[in-house]
RODO-2510 file (C-alpha; in nm, 4 decimals, decimal comma):
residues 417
     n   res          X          Y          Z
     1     x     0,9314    -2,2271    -0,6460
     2     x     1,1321    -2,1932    -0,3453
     3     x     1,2118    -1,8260    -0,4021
     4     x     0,8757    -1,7266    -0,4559
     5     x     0,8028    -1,8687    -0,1533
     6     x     1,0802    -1,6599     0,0296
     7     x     0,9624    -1,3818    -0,1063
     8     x     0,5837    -1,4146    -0,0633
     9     x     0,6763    -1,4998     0,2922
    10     x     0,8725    -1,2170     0,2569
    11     x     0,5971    -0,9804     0,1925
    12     x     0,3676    -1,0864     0,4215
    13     x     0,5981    -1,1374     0,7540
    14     x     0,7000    -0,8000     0,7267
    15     x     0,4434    -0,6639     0,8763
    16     x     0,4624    -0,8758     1,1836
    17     x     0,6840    -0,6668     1,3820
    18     x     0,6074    -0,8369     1,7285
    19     x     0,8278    -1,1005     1,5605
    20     x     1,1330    -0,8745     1,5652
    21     x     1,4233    -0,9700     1,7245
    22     x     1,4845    -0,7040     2,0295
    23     x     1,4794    -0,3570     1,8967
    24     x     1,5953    -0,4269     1,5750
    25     x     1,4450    -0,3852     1,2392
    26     x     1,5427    -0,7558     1,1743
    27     x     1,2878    -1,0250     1,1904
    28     x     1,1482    -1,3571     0,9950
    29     x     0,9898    -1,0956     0,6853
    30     x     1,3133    -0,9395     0,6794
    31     x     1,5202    -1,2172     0,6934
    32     x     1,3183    -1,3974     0,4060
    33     x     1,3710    -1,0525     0,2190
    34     x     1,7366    -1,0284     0,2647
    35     x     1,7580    -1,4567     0,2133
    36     x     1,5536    -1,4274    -0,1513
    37     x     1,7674    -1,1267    -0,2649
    38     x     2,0509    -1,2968    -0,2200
    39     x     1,9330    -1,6727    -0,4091
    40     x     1,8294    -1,4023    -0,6700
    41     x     2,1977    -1,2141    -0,7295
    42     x     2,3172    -1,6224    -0,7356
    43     x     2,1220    -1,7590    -0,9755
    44     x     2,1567    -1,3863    -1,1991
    45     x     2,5299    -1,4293    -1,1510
    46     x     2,6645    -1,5186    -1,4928
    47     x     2,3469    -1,4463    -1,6695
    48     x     2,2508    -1,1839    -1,9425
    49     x     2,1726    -0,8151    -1,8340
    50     x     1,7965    -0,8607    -1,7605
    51     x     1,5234    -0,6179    -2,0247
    52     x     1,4223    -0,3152    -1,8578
    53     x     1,0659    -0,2388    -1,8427
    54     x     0,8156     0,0604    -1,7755
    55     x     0,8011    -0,0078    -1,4240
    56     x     1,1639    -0,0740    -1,3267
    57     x     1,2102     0,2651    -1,5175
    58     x     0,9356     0,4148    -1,2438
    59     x     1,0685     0,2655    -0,9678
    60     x     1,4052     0,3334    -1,0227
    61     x     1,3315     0,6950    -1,1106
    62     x     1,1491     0,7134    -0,7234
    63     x     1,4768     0,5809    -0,5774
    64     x     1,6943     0,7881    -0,7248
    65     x     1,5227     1,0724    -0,6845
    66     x     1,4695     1,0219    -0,3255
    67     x     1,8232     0,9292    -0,2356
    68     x     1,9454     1,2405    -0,3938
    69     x     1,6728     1,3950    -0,1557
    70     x     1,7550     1,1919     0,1797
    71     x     2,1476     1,2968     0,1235
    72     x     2,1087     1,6570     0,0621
    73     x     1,8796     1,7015     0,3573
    74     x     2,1254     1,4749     0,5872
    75     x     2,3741     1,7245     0,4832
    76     x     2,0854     2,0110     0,6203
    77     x     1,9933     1,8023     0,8821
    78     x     2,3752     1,7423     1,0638
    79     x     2,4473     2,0750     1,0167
    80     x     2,0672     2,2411     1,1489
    81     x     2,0007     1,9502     1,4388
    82     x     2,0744     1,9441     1,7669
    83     x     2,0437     1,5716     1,7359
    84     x     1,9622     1,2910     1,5814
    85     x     1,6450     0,9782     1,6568
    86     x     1,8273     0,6388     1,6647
    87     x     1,5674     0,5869     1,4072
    88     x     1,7762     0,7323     1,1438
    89     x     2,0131     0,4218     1,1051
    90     x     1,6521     0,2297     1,0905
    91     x     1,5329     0,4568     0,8379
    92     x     1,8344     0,4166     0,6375
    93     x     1,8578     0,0428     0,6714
    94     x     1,5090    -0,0005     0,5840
    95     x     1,5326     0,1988     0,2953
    96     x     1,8596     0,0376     0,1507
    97     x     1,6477    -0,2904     0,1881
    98     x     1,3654    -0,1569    -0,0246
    99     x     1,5581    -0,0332    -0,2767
   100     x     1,6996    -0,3844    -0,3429
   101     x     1,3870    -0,5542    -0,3005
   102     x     1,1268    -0,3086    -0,5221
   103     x     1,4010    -0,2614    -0,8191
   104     x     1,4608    -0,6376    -0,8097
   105     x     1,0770    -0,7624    -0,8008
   106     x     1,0249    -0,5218    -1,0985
   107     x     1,2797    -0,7553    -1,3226
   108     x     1,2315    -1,1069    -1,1541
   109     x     0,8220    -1,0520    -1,2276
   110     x     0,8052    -0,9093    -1,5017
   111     x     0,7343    -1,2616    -1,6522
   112     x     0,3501    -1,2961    -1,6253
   113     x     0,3925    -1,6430    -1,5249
   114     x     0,6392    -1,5886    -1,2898
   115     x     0,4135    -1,2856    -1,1749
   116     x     0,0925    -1,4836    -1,1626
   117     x     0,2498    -1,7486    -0,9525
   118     x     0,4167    -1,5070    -0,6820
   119     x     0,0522    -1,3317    -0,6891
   120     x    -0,1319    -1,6510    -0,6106
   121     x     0,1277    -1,7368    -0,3064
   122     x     0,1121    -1,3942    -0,1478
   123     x    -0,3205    -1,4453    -0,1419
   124     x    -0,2799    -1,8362    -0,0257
   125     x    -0,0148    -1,7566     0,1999
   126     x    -0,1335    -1,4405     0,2722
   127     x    -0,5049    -1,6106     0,4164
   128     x    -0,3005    -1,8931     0,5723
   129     x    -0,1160    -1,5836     0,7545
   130     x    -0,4434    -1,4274     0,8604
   131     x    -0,6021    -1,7449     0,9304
   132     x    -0,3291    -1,8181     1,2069
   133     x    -0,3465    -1,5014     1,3509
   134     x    -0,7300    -1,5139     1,4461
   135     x    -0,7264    -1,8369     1,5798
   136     x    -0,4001    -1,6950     1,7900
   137     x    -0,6139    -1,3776     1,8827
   138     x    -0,9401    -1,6188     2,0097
   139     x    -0,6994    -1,8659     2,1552
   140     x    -0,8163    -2,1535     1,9840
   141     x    -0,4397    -2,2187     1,8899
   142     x    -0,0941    -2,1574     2,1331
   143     x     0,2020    -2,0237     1,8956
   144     x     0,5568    -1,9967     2,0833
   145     x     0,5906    -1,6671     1,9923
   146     x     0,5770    -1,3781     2,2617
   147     x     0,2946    -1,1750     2,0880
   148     x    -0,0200    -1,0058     2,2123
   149     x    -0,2932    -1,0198     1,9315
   150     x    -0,4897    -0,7505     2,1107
   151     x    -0,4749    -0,3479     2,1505
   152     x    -0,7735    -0,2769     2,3804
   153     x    -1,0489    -0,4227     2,1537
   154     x    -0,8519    -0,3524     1,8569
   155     x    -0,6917    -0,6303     1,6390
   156     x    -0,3152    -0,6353     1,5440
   157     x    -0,2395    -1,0131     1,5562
   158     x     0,1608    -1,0293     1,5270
   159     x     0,2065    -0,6480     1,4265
   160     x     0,2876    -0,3881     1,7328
   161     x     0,0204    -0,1347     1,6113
   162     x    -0,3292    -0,2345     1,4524
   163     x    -0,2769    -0,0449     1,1469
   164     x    -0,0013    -0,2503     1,0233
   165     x    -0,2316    -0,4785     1,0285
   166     x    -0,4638    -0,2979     0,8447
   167     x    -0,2886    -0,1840     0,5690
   168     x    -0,1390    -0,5928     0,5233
   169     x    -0,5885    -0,6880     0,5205
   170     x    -0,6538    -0,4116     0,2717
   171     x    -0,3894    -0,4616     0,0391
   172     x    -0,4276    -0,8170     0,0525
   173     x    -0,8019    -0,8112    -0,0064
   174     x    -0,7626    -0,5952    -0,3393
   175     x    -0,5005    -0,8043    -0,4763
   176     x    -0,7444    -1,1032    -0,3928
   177     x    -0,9920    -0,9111    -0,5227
   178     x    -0,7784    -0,8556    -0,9044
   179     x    -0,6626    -1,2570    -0,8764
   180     x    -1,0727    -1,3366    -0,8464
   181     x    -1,1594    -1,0638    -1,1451
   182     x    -0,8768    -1,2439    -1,3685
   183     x    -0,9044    -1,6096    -1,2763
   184     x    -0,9070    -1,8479    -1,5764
   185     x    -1,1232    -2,1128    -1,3520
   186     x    -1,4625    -2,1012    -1,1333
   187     x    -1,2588    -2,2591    -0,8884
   188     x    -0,9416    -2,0001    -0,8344
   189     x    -1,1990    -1,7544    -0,8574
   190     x    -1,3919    -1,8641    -0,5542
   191     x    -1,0714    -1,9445    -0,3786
   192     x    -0,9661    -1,6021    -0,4492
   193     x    -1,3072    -1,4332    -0,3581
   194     x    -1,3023    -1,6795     0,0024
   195     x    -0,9656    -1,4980     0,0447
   196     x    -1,0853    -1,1406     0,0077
   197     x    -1,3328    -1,2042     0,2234
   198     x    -1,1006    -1,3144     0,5049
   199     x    -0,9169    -1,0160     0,4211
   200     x    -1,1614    -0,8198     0,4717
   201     x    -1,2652    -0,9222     0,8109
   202     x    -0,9652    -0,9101     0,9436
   203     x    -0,8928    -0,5328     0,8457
   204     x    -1,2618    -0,4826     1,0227
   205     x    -1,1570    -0,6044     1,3260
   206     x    -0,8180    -0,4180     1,3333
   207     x    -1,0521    -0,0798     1,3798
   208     x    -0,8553     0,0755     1,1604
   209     x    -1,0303     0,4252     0,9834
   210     x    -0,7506     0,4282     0,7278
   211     x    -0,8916     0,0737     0,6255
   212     x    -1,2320     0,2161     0,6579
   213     x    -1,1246     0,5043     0,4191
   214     x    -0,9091     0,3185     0,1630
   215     x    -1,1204     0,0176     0,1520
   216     x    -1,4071     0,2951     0,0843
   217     x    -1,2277     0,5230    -0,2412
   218     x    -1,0956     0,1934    -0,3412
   219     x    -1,4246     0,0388    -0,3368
   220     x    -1,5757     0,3683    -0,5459
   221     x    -1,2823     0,2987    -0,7944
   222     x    -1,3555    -0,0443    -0,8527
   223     x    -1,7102     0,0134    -0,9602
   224     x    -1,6304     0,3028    -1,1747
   225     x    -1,3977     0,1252    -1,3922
   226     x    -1,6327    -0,2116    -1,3927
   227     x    -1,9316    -0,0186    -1,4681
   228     x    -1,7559     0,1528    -1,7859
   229     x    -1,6359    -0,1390    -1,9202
   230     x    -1,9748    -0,3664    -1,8652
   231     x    -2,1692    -0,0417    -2,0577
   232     x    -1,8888    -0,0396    -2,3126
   233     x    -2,0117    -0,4319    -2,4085
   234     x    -2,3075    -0,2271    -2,5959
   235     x    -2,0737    -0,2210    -2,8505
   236     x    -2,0971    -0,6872    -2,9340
   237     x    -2,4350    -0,6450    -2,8289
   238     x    -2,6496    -0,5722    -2,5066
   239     x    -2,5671    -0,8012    -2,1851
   240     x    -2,7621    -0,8132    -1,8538
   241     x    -2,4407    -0,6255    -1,6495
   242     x    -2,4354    -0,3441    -1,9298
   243     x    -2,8324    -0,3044    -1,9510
   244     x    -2,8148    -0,3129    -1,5419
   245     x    -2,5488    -0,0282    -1,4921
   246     x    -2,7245     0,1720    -1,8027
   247     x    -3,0281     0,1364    -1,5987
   248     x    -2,8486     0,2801    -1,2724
   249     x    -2,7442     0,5182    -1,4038
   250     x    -3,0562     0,6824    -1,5759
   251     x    -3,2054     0,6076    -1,2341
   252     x    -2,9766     0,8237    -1,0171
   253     x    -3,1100     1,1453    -1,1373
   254     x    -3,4644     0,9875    -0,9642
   255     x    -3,2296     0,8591    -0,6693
   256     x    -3,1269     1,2011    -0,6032
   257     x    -3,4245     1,3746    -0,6138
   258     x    -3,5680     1,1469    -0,3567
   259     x    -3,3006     1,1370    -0,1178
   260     x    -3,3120     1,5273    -0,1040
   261     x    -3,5563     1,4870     0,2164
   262     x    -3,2964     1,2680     0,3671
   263     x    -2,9698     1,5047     0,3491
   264     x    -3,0102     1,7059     0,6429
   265     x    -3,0014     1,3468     0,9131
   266     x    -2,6842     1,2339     0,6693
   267     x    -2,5395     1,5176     0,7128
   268     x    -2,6110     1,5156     1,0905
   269     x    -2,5114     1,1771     1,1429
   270     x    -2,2234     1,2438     0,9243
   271     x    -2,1228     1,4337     1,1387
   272     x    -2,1893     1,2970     1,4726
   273     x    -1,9245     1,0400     1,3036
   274     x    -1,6892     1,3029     1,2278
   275     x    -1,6553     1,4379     1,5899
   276     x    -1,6551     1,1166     1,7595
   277     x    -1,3490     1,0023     1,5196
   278     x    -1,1667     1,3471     1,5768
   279     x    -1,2217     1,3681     1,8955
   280     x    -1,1394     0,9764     2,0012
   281     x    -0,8208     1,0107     2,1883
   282     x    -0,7633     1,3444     2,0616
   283     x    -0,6426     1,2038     1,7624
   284     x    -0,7842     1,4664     1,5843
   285     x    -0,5849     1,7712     1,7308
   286     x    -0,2763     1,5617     1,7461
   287     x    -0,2760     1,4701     1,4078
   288     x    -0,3271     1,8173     1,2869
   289     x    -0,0345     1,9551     1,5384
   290     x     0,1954     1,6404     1,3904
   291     x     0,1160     1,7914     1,0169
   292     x     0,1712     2,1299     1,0856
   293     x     0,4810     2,1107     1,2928
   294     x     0,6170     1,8641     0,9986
   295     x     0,5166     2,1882     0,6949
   296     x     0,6904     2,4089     0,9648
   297     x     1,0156     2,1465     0,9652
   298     x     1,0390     2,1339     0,5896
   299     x     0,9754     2,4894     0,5769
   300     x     1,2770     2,6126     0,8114
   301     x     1,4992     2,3508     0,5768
   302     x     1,4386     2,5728     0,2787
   303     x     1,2366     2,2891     0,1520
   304     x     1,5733     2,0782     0,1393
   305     x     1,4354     1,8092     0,4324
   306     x     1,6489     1,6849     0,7501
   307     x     1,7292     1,3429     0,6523
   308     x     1,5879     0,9871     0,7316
   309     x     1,4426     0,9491     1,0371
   310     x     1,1438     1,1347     1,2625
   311     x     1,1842     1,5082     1,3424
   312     x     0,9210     1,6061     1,5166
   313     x     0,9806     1,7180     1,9006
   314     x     0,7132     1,9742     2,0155
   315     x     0,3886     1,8001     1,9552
   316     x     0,4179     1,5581     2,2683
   317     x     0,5771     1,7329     2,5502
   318     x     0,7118     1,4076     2,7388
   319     x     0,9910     1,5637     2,9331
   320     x     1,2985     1,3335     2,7748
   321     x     1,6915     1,4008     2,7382
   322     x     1,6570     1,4499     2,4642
   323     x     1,3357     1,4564     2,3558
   324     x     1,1989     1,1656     2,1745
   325     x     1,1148     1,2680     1,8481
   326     x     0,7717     1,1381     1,6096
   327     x     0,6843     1,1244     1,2687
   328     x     0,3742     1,2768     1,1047
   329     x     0,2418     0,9840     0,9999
   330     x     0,1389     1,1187     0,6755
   331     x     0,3695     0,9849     0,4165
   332     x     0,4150     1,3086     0,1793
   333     x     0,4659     1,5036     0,5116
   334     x     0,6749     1,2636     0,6797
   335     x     0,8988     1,2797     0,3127
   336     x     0,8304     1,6523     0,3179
   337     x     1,0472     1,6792     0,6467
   338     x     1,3300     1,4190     0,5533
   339     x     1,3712     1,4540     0,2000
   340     x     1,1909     1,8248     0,0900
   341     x     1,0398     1,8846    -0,2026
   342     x     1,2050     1,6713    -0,3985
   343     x     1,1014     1,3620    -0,2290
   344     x     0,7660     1,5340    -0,2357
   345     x     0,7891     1,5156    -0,6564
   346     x     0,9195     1,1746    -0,6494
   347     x     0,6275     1,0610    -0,4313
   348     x     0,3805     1,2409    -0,6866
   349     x     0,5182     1,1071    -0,9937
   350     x     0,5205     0,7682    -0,8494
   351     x     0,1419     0,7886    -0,7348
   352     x     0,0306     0,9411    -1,0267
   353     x     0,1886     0,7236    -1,2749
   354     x     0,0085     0,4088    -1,0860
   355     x    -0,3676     0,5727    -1,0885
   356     x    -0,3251     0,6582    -1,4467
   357     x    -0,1591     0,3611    -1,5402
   358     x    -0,3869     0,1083    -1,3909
   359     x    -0,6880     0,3394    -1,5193
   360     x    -0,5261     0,3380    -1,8624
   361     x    -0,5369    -0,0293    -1,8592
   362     x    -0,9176    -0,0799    -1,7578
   363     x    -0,8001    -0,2482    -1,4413
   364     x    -1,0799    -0,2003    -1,1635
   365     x    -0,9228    -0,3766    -0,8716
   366     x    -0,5668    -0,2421    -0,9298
   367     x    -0,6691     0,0836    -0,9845
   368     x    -0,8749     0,0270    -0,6409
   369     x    -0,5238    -0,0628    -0,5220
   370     x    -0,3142     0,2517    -0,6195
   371     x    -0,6343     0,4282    -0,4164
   372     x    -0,6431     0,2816    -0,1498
   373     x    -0,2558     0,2976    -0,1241
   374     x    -0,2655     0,6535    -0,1534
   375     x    -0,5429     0,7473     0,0880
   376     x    -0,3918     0,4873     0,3357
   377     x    -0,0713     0,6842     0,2961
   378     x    -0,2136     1,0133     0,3800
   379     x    -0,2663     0,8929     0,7522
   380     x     0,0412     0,6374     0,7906
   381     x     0,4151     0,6358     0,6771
   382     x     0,3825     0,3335     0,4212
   383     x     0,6648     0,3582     0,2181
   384     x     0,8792     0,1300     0,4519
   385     x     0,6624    -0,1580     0,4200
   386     x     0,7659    -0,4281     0,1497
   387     x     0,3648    -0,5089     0,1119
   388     x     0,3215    -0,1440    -0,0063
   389     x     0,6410    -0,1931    -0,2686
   390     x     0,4175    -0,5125    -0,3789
   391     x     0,1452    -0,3412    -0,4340
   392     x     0,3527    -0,0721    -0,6739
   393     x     0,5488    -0,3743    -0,8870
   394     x     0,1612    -0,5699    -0,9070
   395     x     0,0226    -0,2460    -1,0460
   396     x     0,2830    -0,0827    -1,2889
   397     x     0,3942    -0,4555    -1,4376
   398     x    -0,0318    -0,5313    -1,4952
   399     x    -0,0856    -0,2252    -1,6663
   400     x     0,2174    -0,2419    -1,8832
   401     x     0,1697    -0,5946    -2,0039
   402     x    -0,2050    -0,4907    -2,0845
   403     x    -0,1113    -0,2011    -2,2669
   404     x     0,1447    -0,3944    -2,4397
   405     x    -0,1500    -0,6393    -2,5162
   406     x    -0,3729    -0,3921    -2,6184
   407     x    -0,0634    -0,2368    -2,8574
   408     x    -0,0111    -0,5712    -3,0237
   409     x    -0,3737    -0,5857    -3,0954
   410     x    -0,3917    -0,2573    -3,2635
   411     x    -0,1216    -0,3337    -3,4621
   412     x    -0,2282    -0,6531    -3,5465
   413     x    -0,5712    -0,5099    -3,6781
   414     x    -0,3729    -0,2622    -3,8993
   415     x    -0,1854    -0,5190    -4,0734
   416     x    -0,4707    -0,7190    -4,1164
   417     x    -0,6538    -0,4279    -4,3318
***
């Protein structure tokens, strides 16, 4: 029990990077991290080789592949750079880290029990987490930590930038969101649902439009997949959830043809909301410029990347020596410029085997998860994050153990006949 507490804790302190110690990449998430892997070589030590599975397989696959990609663009990148960010021993620390910790969660929870209960700690500890952080943000509560909860009006509790703190409220109000869906009791499931909720309001008040976005395709996922399998309970009979979606959707022809007077003001206000966002801070233009100079920096490797670490120099013209350099905050870009397009594939393969595998398995709020993980990585470089690893292990281990289910049931009905 104690080292799924470490690594729930783990998990969720990660993100708070205010808690860092100095300017290193070392802080209470980490340390839990680095503690739990550690208890977990010990207690393997002496033990049986542990079973592989589909998703260490996938995961491991994603490693390897981008290690092979971050060396051969190092090689690239010492002999093409001027210089190298002191990010790039952060980058490669961070990733050594993740390694460890994604390849190991994929064996050590690959027991459903095991799985269930880290699952259940990450959402309790997870709103505990929250919890603390809003009452430390209305200072109902002093915490002896050094930490400003606010950017401007924006939330971002213990995390330096608000969309860390996003990303932590979205992911953790999906995988509240799958705990609710499969809860054996009324009770867990209301727990799990009051969780979600909290969740939910806390990635609202972070401001965040890559919560807004993910929370929004994941949200259009989710009821997808739960309308088609509600409809598909025709099959033992008619129900009130599969008569109610078979009723929305013969009524959204109707819906459409009424709301036809309506499009033009949508598609003002649309966008009205669309400028406003592109043109708040100029985030619009600088995005773009961070994107493009990133394509031009993979390009001019021969598509071979530059190594860990940021690249990017000409987009912000701050006069240093020498020049700071950014990332493009785009994951696939940001992987595009370090790793080329090999990292590019491995980043593909790795998405695309969690949408179809948590689609494959009739799994609405996991598959809601993989899309909001991959829309929230088109805007942010998420890969670092051991929350975002979470998310991958919940996802590939789920749908594997309900296709393995589902495999054993076949079979069973074969032998039966």
């Amino acid at each position: 029990m104690i080292v799924d507490v470490l690594l729930a804790l783990g998990v969720l302190l990660s993100t708070a990077t205010q808690l860092r110690l100095a300017d290193t990449p070392f802080g209470p998430g980490e340390l839990c991290l680095a503690v739990w892997l550690g208890v977990v070589l010990c207690l393997q030590a002496g033990r049986a080789a542990p079973a592989s599975n589909a998703a260490l397989t996938r995961v491991v696959t994603f490693w390897l592949m981008l290690i092979v990609a971050e060396c051969v663009g190092t090689i690239v990148g010492f002999a093409t750079e001027p210089f190298f960010d002191r990010q790039f021993l952060h980058d490669v620390i961070a990733y050594s880290l993740l390694m460890c910790v994604a390849c190991t969660m994929t064996i050590e929870l690959a027991s459903e029990r095991r799985r269930q209960r880290v699952t259940w700690l990450i959402v309790l500890l997870g709103a505990a987490s929250l919890s603390l952080q809003l009452a430390h943000a209305s200072g109902r509560i002093p915490l002896p930590i050094s930490a400003d909860p606010w950017e401007w009006d924006r939330l971002r509790g213990w995390s330096h930038d608000p969309n860390q703190l996003g990303l932590a409220a979205a992911l953790l109000t999906l995988i509240s969101v799958h705990v609710a869906d499969t809860a054996s009791t009324r009770v867990k499931m209301i727990t799990a649902t009051a969780c979600a909720m909290l969740a939910f309001s806390v990635g609202v008040l972070t401001k965040s439009d890559s919560f807004n976005l993910g929370l929004l395709a994941a949200g259009a996922a989710f009821l997808l997949i739960k309308s088609s399998l509600w409809v598909a309970t025709f099959k033992r009979g008619l129900s009130f959830r599969a008569a109610f979606v078979s009723l929305a959707l013969l009524g959204l022809p109707v819906l459409a043809v009424g709301a036809i007077p309506l499009a033009p003001a949508a598609a003002d206000l649309l966008q009205a909301k669309s400028d406003a966002l592109y043109q708040e801070n100029d985030q619009g233009d600088l995005r773009f410029h961070l994107w493009a100079e990133a394509i031009e920096k993979g390009m001019d490797a021969a598509m071979l990347g530059l190594g860990p670490g940021p690249h990017l120099t000409r987009t912000k013209s701050w006069k240093f020596s020498p020049p700071t350099k950014f990332e493009a905050h785009n994951t696939p870009l940001d992987l595009f410029a370090q790793g080329g397009l090999l990292a590019i594939f491995a980043l593909g393969l790795l998405y695309a085997s969690l949408l179809l595998a948590t689609t494959k398995a009739k799994l609405p709020a996991l598959a809601a998860l993989s899309c909001a993980i991959v829309v929230f990585s088109m805007f942010h470089f998420i890969i670092r994050h051991p929350i975002f690893w979470f998310g991958v292990v919940l996802c590939l281990l789920e749908a594997a153990s309900v296709s393995k289910l589902s495999f054993g049931g076949k079979h069973l009905d074969v032998a039966q006949s």
